[in-house]
N, C-alpha and C positions, 0 to 999 in steps of 0.2 A: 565674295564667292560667286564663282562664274554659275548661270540658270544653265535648267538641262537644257532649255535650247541653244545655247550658247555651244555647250560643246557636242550638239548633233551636229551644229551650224558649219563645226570646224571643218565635220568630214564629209564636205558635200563640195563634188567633183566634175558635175557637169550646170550648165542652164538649167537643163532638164529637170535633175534634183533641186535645183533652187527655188524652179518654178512649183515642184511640189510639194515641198518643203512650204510656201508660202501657202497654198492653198490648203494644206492636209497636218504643218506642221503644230498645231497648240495641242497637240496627242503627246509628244513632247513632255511637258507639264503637269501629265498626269501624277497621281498618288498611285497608281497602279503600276502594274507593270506594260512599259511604254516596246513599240516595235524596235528592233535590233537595227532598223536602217530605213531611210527615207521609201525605200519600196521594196516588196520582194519581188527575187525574178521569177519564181515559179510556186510549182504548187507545193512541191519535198518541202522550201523554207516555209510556205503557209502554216505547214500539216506539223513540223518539226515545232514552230512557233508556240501553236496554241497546242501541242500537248503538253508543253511545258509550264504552263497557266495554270493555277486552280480554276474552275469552270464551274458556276455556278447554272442552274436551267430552273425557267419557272415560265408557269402561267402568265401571260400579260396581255387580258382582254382574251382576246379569241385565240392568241398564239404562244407556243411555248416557244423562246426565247433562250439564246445562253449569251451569257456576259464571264468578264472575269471577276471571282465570288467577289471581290468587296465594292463593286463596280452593280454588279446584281445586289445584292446587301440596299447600296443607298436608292437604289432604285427600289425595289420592294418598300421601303421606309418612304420615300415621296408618295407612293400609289396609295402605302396605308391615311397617310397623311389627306392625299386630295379624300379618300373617301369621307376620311372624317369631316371635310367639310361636301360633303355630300356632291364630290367631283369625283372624276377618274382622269390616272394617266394608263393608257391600254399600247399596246404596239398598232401601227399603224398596216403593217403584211409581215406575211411570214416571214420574211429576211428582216425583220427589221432589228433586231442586235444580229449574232455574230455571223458572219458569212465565212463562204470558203474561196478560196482562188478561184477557181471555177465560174462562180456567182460572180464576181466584177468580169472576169474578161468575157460572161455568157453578155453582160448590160454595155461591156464596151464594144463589141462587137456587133452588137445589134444597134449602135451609132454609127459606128468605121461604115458598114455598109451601107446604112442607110444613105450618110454621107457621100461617098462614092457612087454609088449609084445615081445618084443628082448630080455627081458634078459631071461625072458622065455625060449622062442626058442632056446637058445642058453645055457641052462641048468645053467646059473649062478642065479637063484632063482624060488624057489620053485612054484606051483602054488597056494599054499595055502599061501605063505607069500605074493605073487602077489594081491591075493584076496583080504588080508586084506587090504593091504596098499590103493585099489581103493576105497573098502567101507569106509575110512576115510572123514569127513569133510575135503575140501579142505586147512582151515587151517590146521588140523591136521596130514596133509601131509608132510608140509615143511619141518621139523625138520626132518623128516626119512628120504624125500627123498636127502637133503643136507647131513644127516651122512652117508646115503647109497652112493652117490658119493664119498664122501670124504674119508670114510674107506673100499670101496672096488670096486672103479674105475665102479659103474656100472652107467655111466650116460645117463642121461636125454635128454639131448642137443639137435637141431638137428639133426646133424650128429652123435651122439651118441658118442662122444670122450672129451666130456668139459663138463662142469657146465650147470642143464638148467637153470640156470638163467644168460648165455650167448645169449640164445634165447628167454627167458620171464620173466618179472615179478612176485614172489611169488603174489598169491594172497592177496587181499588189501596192498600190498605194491607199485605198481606203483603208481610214478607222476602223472598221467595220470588224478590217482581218486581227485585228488585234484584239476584237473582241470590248472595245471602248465605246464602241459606238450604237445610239439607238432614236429608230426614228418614232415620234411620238403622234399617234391618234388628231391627238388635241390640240396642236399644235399653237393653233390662232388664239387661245385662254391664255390671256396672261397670267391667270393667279396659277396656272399650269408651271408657266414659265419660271416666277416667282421661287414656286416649291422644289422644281428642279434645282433649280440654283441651289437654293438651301442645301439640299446635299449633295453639291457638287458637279452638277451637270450643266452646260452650257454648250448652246451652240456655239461651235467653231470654223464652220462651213458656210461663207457667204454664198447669199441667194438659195442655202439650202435651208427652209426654216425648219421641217419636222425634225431636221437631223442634230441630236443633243451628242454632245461629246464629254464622256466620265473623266475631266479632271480633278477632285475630289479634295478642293481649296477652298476656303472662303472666300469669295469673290474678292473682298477687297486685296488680299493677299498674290492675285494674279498677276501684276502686273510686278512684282518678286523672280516671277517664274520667265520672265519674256516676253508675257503678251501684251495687250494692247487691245481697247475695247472702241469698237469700231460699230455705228448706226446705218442704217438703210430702210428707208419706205416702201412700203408693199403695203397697197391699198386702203392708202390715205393711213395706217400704221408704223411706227417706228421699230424696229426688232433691234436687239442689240446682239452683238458677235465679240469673240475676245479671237483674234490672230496675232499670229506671231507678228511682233514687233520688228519688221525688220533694219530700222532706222537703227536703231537702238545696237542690235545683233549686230548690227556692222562694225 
């Protein structure tokens, strides 16, 4: 029996989607209800999306939060759990579960330019290709500004030295809009980490550690689904990540 990612895998049409699909795909996987397509182009499919969700909203830490109910559900049951061992899982800011279209392309936007504006300044593109590229619909950004990284090192990123989608989400492509997604307070506690798991929650997003993604499996049972559990050091720490398998998906 073919995994869901398998048959997302089929209907993906450009680079572009492949590349995000790679980066954003173990949402995929979920026990919830997964996004309709590798990105949305606007904000109607965001808004269309998640009214069709049950929507759970709760307190977590200092912020109310909304997930999709049984997404929130196993989330509420880890928080009660870390309590009992006299921990907490809190949200980490106020976006940290669901966001709206708006919310990625306001964090992509304030990369795009930053970006451009440095390369600007720094005479590696034009001001009239700068132009163009801002008057772009945010969708219509991605694809240039990923081939622009990619074929001529002028990135995005924070720190201006990587991929920006080392620091953000393409537009309508985060977890987030799907309402799967939540970033955790706690992040560095692995017994945090641990409890997460337990019901269902694991980062899926390399180099993002706060950021948990509600696929609502047994761990061992994930690699059934597509993915593939993949390590990384951060500060003399090991984190683990499950992405999609793409070897495998081929």
């Amino acid at each position: 029996m073919n995994s869901p990612l398998e048959a997302i895998k089929s209907l993906i049409t450009s680079a572009v989607e492949l590349r995000l699909f790679a980066e954003y795909g173990s949402v995929f996987a979920t026990s919830g209800t997964p996004p309709p397509a590798i990105i949305f182009r606007d904000s109607r499919e965001v808004e269309a999306f998640q009214a069709s969700l049950s929507v759970g909203r709760s307190q977590i830490g200092d912020y109310e939060i909304a997930l999709q109910g049984e997404a929130m559900d196993a989330l509420i049951r880890a928080a009660s759990e870390m309590n009992d061992r006299e921990g907490q899982i809190t949200a980490r800011a106020e976006d940290s579960g669901g966001r709206s279209y708006e919310d990625t392309v306001r964090l992509w936007t304030r990369n795009v330019t930053r970006g451009l504006d440095h390369w600007e300044r720094e005479g590696r593109i034009s001001p009239e290709r700068s132009r163009f590229i801002r008057d772009l619909e945010p969708v219509d950004q991605i694809p240039i500004i990923l081939e622009m990284e990619e074929s001529e090192q002028l990135y995005c990123g924070t720190f201006l030295n990587r991929s920006i989608l080392y620091s953000v989400a393409a537009p309508g492509a985060s977890q987030h809009l799907s309402l799967l997604a939540f970033d955790v307070a706690e992040y560095k506690d692995d017994v945090v980490e641990r409890v997460l798991n337990r019901y269902g929650w694991f980062r899926t997003v390399l180099n993002d550690l706060p950021h948990f993604t509600y696929l609502g499996h047994q761990e061992e049972a994930l690699p059934e689904f597509g993915l593939k559990l993949v390590s990384r050091e951060y500060d003399q720490r090991d984190y683990s990540f499950w992405i999609p398998d793409l070897d495998r998906l081929a």
